[in-house]
C-alpha positions as CSV (number, residue, x, y, z in Angstrom):
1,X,18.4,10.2,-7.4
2,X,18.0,7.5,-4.5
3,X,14.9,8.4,-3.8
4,X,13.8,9.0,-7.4
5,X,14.7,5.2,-8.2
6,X,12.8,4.2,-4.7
7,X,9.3,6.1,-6.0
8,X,9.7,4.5,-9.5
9,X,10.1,1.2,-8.0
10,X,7.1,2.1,-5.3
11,X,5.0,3.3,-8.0
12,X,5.4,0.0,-10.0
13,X,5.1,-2.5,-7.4
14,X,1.6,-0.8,-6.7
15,X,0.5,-0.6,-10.1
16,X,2.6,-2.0,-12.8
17,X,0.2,-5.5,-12.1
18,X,-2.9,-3.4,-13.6
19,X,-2.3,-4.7,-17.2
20,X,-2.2,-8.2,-16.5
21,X,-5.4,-8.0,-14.3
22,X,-8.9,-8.8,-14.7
23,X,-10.4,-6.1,-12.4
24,X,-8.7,-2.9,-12.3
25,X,-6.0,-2.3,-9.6
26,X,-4.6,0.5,-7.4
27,X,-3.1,3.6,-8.7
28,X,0.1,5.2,-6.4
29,X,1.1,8.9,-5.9
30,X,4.4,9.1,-3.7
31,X,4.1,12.3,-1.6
32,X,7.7,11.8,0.5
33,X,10.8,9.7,1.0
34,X,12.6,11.2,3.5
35,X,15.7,8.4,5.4
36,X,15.2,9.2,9.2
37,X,18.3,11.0,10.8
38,X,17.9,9.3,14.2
39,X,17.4,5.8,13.1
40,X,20.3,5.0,10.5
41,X,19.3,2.8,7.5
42,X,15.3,3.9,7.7
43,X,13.3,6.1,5.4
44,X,10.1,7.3,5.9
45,X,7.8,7.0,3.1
46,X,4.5,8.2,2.2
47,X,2.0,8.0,-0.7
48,X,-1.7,8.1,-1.8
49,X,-3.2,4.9,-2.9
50,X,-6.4,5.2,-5.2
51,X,-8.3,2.7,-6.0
52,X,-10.8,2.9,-8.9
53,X,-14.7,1.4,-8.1
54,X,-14.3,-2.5,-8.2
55,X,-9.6,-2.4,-7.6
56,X,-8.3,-4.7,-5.9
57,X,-4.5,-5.1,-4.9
58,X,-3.1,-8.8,-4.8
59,X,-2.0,-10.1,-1.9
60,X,1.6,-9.0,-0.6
61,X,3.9,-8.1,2.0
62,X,5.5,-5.4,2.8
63,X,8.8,-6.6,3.6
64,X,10.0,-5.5,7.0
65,X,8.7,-2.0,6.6
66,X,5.7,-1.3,9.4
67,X,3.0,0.4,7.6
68,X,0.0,2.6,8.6
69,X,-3.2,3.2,6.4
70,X,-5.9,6.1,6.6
71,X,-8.6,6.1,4.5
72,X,-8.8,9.2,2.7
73,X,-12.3,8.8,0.9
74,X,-14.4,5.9,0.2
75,X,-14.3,2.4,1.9
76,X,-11.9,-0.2,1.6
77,X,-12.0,-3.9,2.4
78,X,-8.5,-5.2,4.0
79,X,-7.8,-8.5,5.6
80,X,-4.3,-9.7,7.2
81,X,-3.7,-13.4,7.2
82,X,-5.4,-15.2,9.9
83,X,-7.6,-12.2,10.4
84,X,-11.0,-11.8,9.4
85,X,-11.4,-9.1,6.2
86,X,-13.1,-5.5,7.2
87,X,-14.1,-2.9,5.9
88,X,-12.6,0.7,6.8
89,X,-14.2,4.0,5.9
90,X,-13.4,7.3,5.3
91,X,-11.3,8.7,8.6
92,X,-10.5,4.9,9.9
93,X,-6.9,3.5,9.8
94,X,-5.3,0.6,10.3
95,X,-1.7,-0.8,11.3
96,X,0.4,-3.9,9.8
97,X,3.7,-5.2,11.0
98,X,6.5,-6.1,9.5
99,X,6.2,-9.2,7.5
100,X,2.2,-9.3,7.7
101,X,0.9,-11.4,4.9
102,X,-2.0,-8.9,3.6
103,X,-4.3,-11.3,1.9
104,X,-6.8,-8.7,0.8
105,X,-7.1,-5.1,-0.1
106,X,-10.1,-3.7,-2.1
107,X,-12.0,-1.0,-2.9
108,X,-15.9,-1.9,-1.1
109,X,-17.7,0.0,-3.8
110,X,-18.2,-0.7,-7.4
111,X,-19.2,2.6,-8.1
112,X,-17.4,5.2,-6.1
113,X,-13.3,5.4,-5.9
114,X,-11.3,4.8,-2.8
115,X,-8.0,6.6,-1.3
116,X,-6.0,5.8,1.2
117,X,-2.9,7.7,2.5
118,X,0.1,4.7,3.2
119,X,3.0,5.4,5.7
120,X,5.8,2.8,5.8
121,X,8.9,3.2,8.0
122,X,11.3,0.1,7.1
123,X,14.6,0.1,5.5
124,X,16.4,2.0,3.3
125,X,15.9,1.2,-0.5
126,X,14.3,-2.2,0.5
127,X,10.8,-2.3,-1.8
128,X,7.9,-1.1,-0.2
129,X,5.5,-4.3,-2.1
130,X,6.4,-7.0,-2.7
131,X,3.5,-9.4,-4.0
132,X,2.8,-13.2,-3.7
133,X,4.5,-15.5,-5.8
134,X,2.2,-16.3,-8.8
């Protein structure tokens, strides 16, 4: 039921900001939230992150969790505070520590989707997005 209430609350911070949005956002599939038996008080967490032609995500953080990306399909553009944006396509990854201000995260194409497939290992039941003050 944990877990159940973790994927709801995943699912939400990733795309519950669609409706109040001018251009469309991210959609989120949880594949996995499994806690990790040899480091007590972690889960690992997995999920598939589509992003419609033109999505963007706002900016976030994600908490203390470390997260890994692997573009699935498509290209998208990501940028990290104090980091210049870039653009990563299909079979490319990238890594963000805990606490790393992700300014940007878009799909590069107006007319073809994006996926990515998100890893995060960081602490139990802590949420997975949390974006930028408005």
């Amino acid at each position: 039921m944990k877990l159940l209430i973790h994927f709801a609350a995943l699912a939400c911070a990733f795309g519950c900001m669609a409706a109040s949005a001018a251009p469309p956002s991210e959609n989120v599939t949880p594949l996995l939230g499994q806690p990790i038996a040899n480091l007590p008080g972690k889960t690992f967490t997995s999920a598939v992150v589509e992003f419609p032609p033109g999505a963007k995500a706002g900016p976030h953080r994600h908490g203390e969790a470390f997260v890994y990306a692997y573009v699935l399909s498509g290209n998208v553009r990501s940028q990290l505070e104090d980091a210049p944006a870039k653009v990563y396509r299909a079979g490319e990854n990238w890594y963000e520590a805990p606490g790393a201000h992700h300014v940007l995260t878009e799909n590069a194409s107006r007319t073809k989707p994006a996926r990515l497939l998100v890893v995060f290992v960081g602490p139990t039941g802590a949420p997975l997005k949390v974006p930028d003050p408005r």
